[in-house]
C-alpha positions in Angstrom: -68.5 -6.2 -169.0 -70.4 -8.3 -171.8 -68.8 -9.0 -174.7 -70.5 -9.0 -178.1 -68.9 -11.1 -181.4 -69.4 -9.5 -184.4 -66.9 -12.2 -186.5 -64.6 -14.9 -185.8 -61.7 -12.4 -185.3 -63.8 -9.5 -183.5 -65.5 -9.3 -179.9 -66.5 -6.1 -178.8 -67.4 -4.6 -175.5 -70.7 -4.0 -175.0 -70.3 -0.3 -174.6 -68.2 1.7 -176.9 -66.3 4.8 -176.9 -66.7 7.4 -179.0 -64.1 9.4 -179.8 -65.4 11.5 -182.2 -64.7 15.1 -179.9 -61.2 13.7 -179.1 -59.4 16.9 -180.7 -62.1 18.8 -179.3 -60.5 18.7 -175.8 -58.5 21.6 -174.3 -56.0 18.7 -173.5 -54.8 16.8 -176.1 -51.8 15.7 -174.8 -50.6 11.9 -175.0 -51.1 11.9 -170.8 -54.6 12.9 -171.1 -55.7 10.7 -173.6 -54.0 8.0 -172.1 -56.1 9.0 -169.3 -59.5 8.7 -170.8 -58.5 5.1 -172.2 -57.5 3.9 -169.1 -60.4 5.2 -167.3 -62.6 3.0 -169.8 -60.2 0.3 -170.2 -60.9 0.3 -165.8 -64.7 -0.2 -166.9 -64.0 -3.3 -169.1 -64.7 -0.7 -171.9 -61.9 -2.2 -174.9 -64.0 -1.0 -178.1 -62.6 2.5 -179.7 -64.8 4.4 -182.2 -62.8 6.9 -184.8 -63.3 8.3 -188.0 -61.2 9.7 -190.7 -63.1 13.2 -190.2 -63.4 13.3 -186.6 -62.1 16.7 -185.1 -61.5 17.8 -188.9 -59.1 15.2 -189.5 -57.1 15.1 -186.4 -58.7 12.9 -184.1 -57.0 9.8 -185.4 -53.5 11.7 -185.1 -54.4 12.7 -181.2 -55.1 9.0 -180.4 -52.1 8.1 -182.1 -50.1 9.9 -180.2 -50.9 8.6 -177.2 -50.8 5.2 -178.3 -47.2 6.3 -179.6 -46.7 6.9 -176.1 -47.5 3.9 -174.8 -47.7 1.4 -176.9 -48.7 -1.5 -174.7 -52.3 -0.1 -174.7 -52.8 -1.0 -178.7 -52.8 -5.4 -177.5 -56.5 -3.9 -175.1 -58.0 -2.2 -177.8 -60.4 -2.9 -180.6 -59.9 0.0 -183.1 -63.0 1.2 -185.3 -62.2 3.8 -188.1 -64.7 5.0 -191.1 -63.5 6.8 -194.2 -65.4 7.9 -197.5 -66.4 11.3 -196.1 -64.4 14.4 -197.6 -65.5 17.7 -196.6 -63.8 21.1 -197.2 -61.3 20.8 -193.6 -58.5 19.2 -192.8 -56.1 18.1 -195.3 -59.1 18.3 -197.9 -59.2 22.2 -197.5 -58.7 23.1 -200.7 -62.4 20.5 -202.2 -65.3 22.9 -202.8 -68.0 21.0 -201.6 -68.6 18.1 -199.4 -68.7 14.6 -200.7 -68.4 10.8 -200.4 -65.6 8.6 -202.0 -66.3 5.1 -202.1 -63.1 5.1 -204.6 -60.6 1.9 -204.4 -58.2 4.4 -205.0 -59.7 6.9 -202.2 -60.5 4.0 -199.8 -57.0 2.5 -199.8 -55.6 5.9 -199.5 -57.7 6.6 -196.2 -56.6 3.1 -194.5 -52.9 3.6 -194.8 -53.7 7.9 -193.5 -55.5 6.3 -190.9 -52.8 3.6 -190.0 -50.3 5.8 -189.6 -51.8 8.7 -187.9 -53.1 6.1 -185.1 -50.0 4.5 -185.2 -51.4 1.2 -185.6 -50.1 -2.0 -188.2 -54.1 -2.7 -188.4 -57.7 -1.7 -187.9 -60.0 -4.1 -186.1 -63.3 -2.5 -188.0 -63.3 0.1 -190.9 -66.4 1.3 -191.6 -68.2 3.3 -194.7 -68.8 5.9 -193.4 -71.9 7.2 -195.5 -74.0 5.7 -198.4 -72.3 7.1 -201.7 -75.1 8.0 -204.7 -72.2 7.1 -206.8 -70.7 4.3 -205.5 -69.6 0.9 -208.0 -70.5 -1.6 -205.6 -68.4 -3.6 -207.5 -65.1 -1.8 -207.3 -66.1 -0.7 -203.6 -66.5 -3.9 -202.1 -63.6 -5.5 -203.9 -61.1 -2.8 -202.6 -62.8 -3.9 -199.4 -62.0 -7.7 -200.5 -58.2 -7.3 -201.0 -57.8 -4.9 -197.6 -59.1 -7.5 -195.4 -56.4 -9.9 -197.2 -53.8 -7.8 -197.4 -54.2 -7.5 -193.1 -54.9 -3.9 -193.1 -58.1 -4.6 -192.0 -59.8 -6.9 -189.9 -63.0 -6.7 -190.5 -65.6 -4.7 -192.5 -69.1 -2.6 -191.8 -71.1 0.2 -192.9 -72.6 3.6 -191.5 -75.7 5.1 -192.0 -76.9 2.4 -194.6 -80.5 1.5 -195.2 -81.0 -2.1 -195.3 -81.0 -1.8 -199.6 -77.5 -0.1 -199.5 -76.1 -2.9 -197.1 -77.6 -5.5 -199.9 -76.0 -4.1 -202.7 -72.6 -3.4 -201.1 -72.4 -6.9 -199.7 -73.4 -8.3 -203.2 -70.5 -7.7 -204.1 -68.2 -8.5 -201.5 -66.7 -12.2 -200.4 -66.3 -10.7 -196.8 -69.7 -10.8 -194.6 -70.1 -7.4 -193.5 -70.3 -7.3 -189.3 -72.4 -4.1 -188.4 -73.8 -0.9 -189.6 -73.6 2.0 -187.4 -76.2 4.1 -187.3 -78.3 6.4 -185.4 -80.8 5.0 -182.8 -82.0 6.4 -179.2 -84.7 7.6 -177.5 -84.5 11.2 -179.4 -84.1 8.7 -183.0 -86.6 6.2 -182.3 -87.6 5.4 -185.8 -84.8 2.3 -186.7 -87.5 0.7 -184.0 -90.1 0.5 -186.5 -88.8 1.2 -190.0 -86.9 -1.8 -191.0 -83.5 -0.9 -190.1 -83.4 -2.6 -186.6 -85.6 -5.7 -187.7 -83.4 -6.2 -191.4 -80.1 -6.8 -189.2 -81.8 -8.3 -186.3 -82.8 -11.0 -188.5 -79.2 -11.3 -190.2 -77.8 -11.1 -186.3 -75.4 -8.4 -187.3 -75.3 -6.8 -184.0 -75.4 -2.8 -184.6 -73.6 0.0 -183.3 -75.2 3.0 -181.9 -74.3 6.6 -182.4 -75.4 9.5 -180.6 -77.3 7.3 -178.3 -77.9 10.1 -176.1 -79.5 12.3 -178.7 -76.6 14.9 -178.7 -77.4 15.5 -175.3 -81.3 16.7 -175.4 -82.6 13.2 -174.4 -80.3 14.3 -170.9 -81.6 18.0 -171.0 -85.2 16.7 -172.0 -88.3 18.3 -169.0 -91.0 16.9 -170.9 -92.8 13.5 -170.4 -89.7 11.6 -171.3 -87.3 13.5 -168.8 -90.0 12.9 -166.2 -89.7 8.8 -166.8 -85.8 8.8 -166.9 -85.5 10.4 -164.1 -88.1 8.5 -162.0 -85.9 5.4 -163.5 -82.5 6.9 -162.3 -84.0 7.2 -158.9 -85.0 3.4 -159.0 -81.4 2.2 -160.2 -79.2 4.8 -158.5 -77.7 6.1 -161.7 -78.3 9.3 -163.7 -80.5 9.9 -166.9 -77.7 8.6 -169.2 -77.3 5.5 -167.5 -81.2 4.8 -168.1 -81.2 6.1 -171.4 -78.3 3.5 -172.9 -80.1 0.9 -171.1 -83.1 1.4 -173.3 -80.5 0.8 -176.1 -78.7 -2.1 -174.4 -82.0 -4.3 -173.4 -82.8 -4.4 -177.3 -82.6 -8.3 -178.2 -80.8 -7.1 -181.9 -77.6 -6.4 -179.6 -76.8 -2.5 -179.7 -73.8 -1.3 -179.1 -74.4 2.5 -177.9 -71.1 4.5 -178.4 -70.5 6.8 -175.7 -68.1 10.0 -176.4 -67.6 12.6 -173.8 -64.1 14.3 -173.0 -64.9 14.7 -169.2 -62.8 12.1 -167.1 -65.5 12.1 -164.4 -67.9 11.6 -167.1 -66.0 8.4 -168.8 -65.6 6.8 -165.3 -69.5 6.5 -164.8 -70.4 5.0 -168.5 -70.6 1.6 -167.7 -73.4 2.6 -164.7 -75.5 1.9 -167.7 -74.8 -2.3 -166.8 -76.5 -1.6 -163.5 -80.1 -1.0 -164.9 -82.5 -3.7 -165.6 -85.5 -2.6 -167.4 -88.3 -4.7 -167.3 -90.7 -4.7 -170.4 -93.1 -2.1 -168.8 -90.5 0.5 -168.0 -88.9 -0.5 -171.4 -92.2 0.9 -173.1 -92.4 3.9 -170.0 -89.6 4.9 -171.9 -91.0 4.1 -175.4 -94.3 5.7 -175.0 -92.1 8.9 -173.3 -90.2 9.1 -176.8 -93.4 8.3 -179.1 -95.4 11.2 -177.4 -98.0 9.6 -177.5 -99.8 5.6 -176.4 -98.7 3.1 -178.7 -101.8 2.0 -180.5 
């Protein structure tokens, strides 16, 4: 599989995998996990989405356990994390409302949660999660700074930023942010045309795609669109996914889609994605599906 450098310390695979659902599963055992990495780790997939949130706070702790378990599989991974979000779950049961921390002293508490529940001695990427109304730039990206030289962190990027909330952040920073993670597929088409795409296209900060397969309705889709992916999946001998996080992947700005699904079967056929080649005419087939309508 292609390898994508965000940094001079970070390469990532070209496909990631999410695992946002990872507590989600029935079977949360060390075995099982281990299982799902392995299968993707068999697909040249090395690149390890997680958040601080993810399965209400206990996603982290599920991978960690398996990683506990076998502890040779941390030297094939590249580890992404996010933190700022707190929400009423989880250890942060007892907050009344949900909101964003971009806090040094929230931030730095979040890494060292995160560390330890993975049981990991570093994170490849952290992430901000979510753009914080009241965020200090200032205090935010310098807590940012001195976790990157302490060698808690690797390297730095955003989620969910517009293009004027990466600005100011990095403003303020002395470490280059690598990638923003945001949302972008054919069900969230707009990053295409609104700036987002084009602002770090031009920076070459390759981005990171969630939800690339619109929550699943861009699978479950019988309108125009479904009718395009499926005539495409026919061509290429893969399913609708496959063609869908192709659209992503033949992007010049470099995507990285980030595939989460619990199903073992399901995890063994994500890289199928590498076997479509989508010319420019059935890029726009695709494009014009999503758009509803001609372009102009």
């Amino acid at each position: 599989m292609d390898r994508i450098k965000l940094s001079p310390s970070l390469d990532m695979s070209r496909i990631v995998y999410g695992m946002w659902r990872l507590g989600d599963d029935s079977d949360t055992s060390p075995a099982h996990v281990e299982a799902k990495i392995q299968a993707c780790l068999d697909q040249g997939i090395t690149t390890f989405d997680q958040a601080d949130i993810y399965g209400e706070y206990v996603a982290e702790a599920v991978l960690g356990g398996a990683l506990r378990a076998n502890p040779a599989l941390r030297a094939q991974m590249q580890i992404v994390t996010k933190c700022d979000i707190v929400a009423p779950c989880g250890r942060y049961s007892d907050v009344k409302v949900k909101y964003y921390d971009t806090s040094r002293a929230h931030i730095e508490k979040s890494v060292d949660i995160s560390l330890q529940e993975m049981a990991i001695d570093h994170i490849d990427l952290l992430l901000v999660h979510r753009p914080d109304p009241l965020m200090d730039h200032h205090e935010t990206g310098a807590a940012l700074d001195d976790l990157v030289a302490s060698g808690k962190v690797g390297n730095i990027g955003v989620s969910n930023f517009r293009p004027w909330d990466w600005d100011l952040l990095q403003s303020a920073m002395k470490t280059k942010l690598v990638t923003n993670q945001i949302e972008i597929s054919l069900a969230e088409i707009g990053p295409f045309t609104n700036g987002d795409l084009a602002f770090h296209q031009r920076q070459a900060n390759p981005i990171m795609a969630w939800s690339p397969l619109g929550g699943g309705s861009i699978i479950n889709n019988s309108d125009k669109l479904g009718i395009v992916l499926d005539d495409l999946a026919a061509e290429f001998d893969v399913d609708r996914g496959a063609v869908a996080v192709a659209f992503l992947l033949a992007h010049p700005a470099q995507i990285l889609p980030v595939m989460g699904t619990n199903n073992l079967s399901r995890i063994a056929t994500i890289a199928d994605a590498l076997k479509v080649n989508l010319d420019r005419e059935s890029w726009y087939r695709l494009y014009e599906a999503a758009l509803g309508n001609e372009v102009p």
